[in-house]
PDB file of N, CA, C and O in Angstrom:
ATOM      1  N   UNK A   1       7.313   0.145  10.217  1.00  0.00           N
ATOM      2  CA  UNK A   1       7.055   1.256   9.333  1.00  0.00           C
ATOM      3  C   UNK A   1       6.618   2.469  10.131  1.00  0.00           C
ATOM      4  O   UNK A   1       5.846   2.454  11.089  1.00  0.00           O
ATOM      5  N   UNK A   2       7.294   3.646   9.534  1.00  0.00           N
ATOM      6  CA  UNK A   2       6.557   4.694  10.246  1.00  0.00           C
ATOM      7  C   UNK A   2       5.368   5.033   9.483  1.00  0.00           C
ATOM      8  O   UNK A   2       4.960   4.622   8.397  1.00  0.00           O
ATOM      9  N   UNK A   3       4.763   6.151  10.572  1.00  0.00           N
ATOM     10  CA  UNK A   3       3.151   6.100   9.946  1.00  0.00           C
ATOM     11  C   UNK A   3       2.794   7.554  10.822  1.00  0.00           C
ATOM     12  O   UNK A   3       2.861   7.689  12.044  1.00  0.00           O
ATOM     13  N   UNK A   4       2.344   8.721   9.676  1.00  0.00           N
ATOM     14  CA  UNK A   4       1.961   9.760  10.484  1.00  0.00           C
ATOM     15  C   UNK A   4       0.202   9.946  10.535  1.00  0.00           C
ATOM     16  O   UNK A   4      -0.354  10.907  11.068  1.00  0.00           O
ATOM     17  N   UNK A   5      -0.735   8.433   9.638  1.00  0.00           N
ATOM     18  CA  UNK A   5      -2.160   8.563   9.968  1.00  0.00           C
ATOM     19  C   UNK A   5      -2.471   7.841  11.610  1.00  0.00           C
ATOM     20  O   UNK A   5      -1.636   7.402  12.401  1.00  0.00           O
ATOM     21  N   UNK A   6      -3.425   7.888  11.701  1.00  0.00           N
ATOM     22  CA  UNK A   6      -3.641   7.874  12.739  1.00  0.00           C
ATOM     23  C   UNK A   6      -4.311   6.508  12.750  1.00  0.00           C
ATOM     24  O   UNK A   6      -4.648   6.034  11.665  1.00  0.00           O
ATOM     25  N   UNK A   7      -4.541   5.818  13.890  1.00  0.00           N
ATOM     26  CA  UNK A   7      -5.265   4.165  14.065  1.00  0.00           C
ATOM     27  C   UNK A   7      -6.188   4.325  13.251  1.00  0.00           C
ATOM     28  O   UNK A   7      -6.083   3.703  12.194  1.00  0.00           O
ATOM     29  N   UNK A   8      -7.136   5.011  13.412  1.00  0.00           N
ATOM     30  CA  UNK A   8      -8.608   5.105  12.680  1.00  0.00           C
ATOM     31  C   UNK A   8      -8.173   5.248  11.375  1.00  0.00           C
ATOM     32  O   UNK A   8      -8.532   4.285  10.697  1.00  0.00           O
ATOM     33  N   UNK A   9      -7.486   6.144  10.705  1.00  0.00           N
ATOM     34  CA  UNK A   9      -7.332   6.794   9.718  1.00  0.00           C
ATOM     35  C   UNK A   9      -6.421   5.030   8.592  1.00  0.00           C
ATOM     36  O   UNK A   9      -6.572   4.535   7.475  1.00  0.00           O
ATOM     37  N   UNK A  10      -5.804   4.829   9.476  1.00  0.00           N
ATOM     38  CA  UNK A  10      -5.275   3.155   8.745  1.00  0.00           C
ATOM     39  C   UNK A  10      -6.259   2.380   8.736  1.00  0.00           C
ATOM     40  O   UNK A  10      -6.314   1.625   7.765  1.00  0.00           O
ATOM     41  N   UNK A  11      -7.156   2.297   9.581  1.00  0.00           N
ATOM     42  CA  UNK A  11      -8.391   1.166   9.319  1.00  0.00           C
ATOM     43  C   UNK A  11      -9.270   1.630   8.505  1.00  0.00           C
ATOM     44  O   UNK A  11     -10.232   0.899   8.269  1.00  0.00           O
ATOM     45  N   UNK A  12      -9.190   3.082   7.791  1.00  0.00           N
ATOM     46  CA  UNK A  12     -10.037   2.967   6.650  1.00  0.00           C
ATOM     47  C   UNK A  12      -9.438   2.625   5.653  1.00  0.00           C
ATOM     48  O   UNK A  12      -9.871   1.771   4.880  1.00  0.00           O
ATOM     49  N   UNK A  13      -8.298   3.263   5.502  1.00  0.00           N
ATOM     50  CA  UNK A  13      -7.179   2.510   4.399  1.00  0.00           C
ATOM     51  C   UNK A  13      -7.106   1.233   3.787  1.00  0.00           C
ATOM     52  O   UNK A  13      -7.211   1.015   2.580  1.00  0.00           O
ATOM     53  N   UNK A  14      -6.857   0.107   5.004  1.00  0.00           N
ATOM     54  CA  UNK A  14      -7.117  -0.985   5.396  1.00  0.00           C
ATOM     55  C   UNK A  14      -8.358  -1.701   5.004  1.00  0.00           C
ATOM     56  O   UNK A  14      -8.399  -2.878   4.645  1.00  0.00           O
ATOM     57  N   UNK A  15      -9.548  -0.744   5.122  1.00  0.00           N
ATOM     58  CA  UNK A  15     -10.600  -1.517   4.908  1.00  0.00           C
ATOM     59  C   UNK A  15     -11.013  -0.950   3.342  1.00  0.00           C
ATOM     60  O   UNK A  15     -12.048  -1.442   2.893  1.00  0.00           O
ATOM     61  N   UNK A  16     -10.569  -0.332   2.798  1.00  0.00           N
ATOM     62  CA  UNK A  16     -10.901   0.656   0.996  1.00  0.00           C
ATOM     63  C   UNK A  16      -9.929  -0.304   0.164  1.00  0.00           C
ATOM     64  O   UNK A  16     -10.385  -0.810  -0.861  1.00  0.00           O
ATOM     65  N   UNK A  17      -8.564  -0.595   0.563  1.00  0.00           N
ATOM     66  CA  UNK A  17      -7.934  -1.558   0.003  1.00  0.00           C
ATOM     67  C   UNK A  17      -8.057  -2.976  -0.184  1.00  0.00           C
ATOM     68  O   UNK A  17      -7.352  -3.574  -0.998  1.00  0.00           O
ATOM     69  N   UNK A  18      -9.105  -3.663   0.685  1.00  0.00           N
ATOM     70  CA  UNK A  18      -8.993  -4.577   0.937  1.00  0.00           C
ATOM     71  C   UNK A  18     -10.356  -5.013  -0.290  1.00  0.00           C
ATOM     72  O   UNK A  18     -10.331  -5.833  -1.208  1.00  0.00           O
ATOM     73  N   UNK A  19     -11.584  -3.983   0.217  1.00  0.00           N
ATOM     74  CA  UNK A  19     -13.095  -3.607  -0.694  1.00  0.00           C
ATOM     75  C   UNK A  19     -11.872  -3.418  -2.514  1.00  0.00           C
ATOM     76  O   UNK A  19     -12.336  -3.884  -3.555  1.00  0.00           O
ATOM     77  N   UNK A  20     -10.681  -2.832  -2.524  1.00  0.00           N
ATOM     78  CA  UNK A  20     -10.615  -2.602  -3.626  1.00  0.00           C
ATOM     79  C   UNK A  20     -10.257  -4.111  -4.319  1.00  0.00           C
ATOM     80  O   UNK A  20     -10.711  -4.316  -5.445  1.00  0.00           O
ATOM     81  N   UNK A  21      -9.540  -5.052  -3.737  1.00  0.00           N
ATOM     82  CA  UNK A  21      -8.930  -6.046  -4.010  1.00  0.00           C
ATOM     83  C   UNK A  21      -9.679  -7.341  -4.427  1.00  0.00           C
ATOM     84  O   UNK A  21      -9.474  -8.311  -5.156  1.00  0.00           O
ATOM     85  N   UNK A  22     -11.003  -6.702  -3.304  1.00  0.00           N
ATOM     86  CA  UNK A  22     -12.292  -7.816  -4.017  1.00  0.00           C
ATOM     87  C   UNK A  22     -12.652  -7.398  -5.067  1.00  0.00           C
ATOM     88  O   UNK A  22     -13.230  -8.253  -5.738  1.00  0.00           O
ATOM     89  N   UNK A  23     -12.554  -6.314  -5.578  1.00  0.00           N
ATOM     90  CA  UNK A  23     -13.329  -5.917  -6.847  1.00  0.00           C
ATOM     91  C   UNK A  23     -12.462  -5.989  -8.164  1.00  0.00           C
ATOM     92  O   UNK A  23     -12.809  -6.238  -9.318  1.00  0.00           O
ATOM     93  N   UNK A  24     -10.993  -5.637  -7.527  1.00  0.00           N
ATOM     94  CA  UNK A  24      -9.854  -6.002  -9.116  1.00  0.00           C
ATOM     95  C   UNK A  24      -9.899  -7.664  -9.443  1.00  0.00           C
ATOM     96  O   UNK A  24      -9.264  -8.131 -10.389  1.00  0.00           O
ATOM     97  N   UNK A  25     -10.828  -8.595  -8.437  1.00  0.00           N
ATOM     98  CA  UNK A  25     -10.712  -9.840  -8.861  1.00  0.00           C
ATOM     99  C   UNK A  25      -9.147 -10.312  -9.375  1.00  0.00           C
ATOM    100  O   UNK A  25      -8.033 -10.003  -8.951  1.00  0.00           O
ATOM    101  N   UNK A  26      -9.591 -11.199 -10.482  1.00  0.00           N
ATOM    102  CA  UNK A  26      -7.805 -12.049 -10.778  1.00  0.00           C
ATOM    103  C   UNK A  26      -7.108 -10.845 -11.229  1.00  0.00           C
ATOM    104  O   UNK A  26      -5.935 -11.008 -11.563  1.00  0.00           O
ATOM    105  N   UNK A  27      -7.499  -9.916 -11.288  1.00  0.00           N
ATOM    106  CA  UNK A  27      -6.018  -8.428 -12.009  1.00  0.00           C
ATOM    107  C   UNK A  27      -5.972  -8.310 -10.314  1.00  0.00           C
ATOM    108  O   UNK A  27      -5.812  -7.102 -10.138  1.00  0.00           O
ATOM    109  N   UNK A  28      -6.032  -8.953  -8.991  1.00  0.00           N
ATOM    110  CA  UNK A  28      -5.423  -8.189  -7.915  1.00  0.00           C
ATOM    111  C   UNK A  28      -4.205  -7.926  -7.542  1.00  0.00           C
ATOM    112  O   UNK A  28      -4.011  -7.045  -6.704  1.00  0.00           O
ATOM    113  N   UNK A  29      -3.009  -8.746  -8.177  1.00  0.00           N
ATOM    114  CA  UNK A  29      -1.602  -8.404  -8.741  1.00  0.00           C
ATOM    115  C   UNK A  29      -1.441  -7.328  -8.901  1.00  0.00           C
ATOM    116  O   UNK A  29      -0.811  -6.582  -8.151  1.00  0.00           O
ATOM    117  N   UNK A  30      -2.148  -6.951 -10.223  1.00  0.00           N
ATOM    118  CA  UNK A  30      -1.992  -5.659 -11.593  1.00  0.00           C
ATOM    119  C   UNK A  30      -2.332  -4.856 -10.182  1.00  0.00           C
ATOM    120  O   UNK A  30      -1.407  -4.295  -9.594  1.00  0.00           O
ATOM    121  N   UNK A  31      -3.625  -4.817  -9.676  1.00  0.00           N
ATOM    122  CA  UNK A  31      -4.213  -3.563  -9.079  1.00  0.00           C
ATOM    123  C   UNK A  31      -3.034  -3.239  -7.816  1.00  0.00           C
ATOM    124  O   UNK A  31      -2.958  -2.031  -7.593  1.00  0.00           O
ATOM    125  N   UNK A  32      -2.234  -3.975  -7.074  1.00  0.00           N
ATOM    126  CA  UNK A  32      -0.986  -3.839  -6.661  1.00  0.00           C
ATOM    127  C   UNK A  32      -0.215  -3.067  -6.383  1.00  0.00           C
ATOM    128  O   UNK A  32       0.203  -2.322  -5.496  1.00  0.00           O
ATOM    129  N   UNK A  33      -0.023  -3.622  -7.997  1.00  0.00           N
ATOM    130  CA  UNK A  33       1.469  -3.088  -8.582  1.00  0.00           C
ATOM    131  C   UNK A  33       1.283  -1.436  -8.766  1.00  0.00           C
ATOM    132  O   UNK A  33       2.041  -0.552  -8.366  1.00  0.00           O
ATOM    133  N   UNK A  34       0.343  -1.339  -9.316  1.00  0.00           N
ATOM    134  CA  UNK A  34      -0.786   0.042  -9.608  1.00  0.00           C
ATOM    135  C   UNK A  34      -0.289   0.760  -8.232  1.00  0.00           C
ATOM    136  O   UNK A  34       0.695   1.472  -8.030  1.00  0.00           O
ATOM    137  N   UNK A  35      -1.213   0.362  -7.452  1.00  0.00           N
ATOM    138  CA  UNK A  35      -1.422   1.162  -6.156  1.00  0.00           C
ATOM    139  C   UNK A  35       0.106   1.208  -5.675  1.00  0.00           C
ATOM    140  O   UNK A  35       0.341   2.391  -5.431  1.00  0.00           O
ATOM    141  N   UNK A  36       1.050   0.563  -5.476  1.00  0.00           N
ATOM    142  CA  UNK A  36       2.207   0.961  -5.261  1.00  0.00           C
ATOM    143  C   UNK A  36       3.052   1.789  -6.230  1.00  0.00           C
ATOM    144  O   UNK A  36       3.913   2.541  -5.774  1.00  0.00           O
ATOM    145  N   UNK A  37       2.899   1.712  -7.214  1.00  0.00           N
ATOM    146  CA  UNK A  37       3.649   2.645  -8.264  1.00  0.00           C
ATOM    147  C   UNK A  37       2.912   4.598  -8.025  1.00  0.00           C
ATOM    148  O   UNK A  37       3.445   5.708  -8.038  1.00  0.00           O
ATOM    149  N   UNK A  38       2.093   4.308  -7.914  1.00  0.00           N
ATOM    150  CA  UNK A  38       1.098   5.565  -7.822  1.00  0.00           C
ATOM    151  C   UNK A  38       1.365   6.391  -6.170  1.00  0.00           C
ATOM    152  O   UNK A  38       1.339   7.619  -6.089  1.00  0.00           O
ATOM    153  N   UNK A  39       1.573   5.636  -5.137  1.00  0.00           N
ATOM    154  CA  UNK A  39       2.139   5.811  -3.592  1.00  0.00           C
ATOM    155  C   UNK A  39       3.623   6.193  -4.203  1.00  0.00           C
ATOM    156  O   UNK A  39       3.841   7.357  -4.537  1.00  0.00           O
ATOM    157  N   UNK A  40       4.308   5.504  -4.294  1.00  0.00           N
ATOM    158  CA  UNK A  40       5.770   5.934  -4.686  1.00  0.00           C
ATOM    159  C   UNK A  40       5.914   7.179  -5.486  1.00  0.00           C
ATOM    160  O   UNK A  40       6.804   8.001  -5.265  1.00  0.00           O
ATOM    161  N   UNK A  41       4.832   7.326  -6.616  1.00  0.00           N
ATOM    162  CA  UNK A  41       5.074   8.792  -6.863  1.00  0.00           C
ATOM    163  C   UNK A  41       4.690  10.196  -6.329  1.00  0.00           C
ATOM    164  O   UNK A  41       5.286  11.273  -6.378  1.00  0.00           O
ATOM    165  N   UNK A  42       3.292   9.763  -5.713  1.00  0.00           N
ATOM    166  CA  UNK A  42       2.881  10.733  -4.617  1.00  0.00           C
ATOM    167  C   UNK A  42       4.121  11.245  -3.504  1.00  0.00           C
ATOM    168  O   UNK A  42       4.326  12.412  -3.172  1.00  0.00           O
ATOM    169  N   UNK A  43       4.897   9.997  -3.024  1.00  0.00           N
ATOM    170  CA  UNK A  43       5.396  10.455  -2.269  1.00  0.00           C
ATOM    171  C   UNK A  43       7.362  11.070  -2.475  1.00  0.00           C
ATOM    172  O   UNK A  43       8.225  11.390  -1.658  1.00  0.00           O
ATOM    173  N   UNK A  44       7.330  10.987  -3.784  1.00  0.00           N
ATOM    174  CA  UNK A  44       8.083  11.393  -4.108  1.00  0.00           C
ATOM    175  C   UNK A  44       9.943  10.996  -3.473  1.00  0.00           C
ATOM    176  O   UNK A  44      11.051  11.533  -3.481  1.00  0.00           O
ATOM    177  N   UNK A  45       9.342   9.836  -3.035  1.00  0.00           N
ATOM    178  CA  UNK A  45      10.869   9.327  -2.210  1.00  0.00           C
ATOM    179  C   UNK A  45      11.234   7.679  -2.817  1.00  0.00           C
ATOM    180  O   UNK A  45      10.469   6.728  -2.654  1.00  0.00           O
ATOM    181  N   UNK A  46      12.162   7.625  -3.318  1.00  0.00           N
ATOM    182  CA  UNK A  46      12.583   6.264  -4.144  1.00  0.00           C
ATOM    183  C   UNK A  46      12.708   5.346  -3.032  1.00  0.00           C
ATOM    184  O   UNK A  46      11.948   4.422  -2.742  1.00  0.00           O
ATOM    185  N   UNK A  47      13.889   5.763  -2.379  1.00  0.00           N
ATOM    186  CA  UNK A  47      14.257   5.110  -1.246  1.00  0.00           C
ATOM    187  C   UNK A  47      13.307   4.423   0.046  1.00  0.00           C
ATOM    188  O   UNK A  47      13.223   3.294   0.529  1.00  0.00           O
ATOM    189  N   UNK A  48      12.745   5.555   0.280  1.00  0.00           N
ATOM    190  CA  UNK A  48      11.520   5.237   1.359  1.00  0.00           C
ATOM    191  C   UNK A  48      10.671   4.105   1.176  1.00  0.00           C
ATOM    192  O   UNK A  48      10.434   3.186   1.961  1.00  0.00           O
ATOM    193  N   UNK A  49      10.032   4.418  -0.580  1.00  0.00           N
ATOM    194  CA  UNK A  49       9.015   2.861  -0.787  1.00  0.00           C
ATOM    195  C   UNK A  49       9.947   1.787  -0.676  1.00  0.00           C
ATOM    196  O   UNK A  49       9.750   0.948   0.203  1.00  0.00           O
ATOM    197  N   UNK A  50      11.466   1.631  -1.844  1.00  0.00           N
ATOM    198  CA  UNK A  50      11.929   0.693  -1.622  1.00  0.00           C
ATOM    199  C   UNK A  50      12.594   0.236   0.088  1.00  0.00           C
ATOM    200  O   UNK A  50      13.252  -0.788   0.269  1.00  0.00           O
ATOM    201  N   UNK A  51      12.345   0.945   0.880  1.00  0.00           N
ATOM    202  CA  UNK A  51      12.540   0.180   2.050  1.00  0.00           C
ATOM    203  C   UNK A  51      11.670  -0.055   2.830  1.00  0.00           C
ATOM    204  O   UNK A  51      11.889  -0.505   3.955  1.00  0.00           O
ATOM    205  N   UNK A  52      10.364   0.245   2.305  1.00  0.00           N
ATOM    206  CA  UNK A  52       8.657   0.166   3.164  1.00  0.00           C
ATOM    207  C   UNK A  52       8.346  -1.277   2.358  1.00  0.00           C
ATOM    208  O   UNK A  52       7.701  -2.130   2.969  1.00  0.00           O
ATOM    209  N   UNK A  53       8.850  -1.580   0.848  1.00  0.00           N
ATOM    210  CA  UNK A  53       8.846  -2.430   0.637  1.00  0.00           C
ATOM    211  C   UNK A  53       9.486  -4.046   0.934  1.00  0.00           C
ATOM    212  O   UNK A  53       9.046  -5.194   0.878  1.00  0.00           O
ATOM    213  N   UNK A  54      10.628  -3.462   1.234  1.00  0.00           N
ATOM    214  CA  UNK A  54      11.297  -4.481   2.311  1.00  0.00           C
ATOM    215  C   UNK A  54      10.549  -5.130   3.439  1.00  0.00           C
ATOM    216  O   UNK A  54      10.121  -6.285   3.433  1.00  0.00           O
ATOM    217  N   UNK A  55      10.425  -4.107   4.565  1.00  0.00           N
ATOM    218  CA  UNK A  55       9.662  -4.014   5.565  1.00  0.00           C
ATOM    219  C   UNK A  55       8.568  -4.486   5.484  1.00  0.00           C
ATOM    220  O   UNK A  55       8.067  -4.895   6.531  1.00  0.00           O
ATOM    221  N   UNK A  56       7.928  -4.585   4.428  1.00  0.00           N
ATOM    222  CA  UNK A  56       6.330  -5.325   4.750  1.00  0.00           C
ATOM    223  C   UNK A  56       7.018  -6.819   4.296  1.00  0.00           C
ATOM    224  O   UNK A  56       6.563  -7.835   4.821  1.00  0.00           O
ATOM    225  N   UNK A  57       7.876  -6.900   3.530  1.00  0.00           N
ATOM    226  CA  UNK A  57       8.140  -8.456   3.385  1.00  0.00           C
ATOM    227  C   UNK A  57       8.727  -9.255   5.019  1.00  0.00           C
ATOM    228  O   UNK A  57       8.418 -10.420   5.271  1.00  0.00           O
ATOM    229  N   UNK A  58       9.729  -8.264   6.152  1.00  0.00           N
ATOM    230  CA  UNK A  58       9.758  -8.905   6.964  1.00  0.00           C
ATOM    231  C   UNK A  58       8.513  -9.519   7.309  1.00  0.00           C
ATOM    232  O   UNK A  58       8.579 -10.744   7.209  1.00  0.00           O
ATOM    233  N   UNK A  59       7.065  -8.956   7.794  1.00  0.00           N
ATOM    234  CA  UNK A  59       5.943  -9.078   8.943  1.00  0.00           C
ATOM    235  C   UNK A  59       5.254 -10.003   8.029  1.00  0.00           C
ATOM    236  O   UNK A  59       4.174 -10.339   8.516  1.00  0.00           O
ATOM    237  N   UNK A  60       5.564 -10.725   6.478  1.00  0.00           N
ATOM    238  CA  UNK A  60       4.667 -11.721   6.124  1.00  0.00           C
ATOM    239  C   UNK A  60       4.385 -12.820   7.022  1.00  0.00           C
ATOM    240  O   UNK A  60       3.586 -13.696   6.694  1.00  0.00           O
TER     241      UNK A  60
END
């Protein structure tokens, strides 16, 4: 994936998402799906998520 934040700037990401995931408890699915639907519109590119989405399925 490309990435224009910076190391630091992903490990807070990283660490706010992770704090968020403990807190959506069993909706951490829902909270997800959420947070990706909401990225995809920010970023205004169809294509891009659906192939960032790909891409994180290779590195499972």
């Amino acid at each position: 994936m490309n990435s224009n934040l910076r190391p630091q700037e992903l490990e807070s990401v990283y660490d706010a998402l992770a704090e968020s995931l403990d807190q959506a408890g069993e909706q951490d699915r829902l909270y997800l799906v959420k947070v990706a639907l909401c990225l995809a519109n920010l970023t205004g590119d169809a294509d891009a998520v659906l192939n960032s989405f790909r891409e994180c399925l290779e590195d499972l």
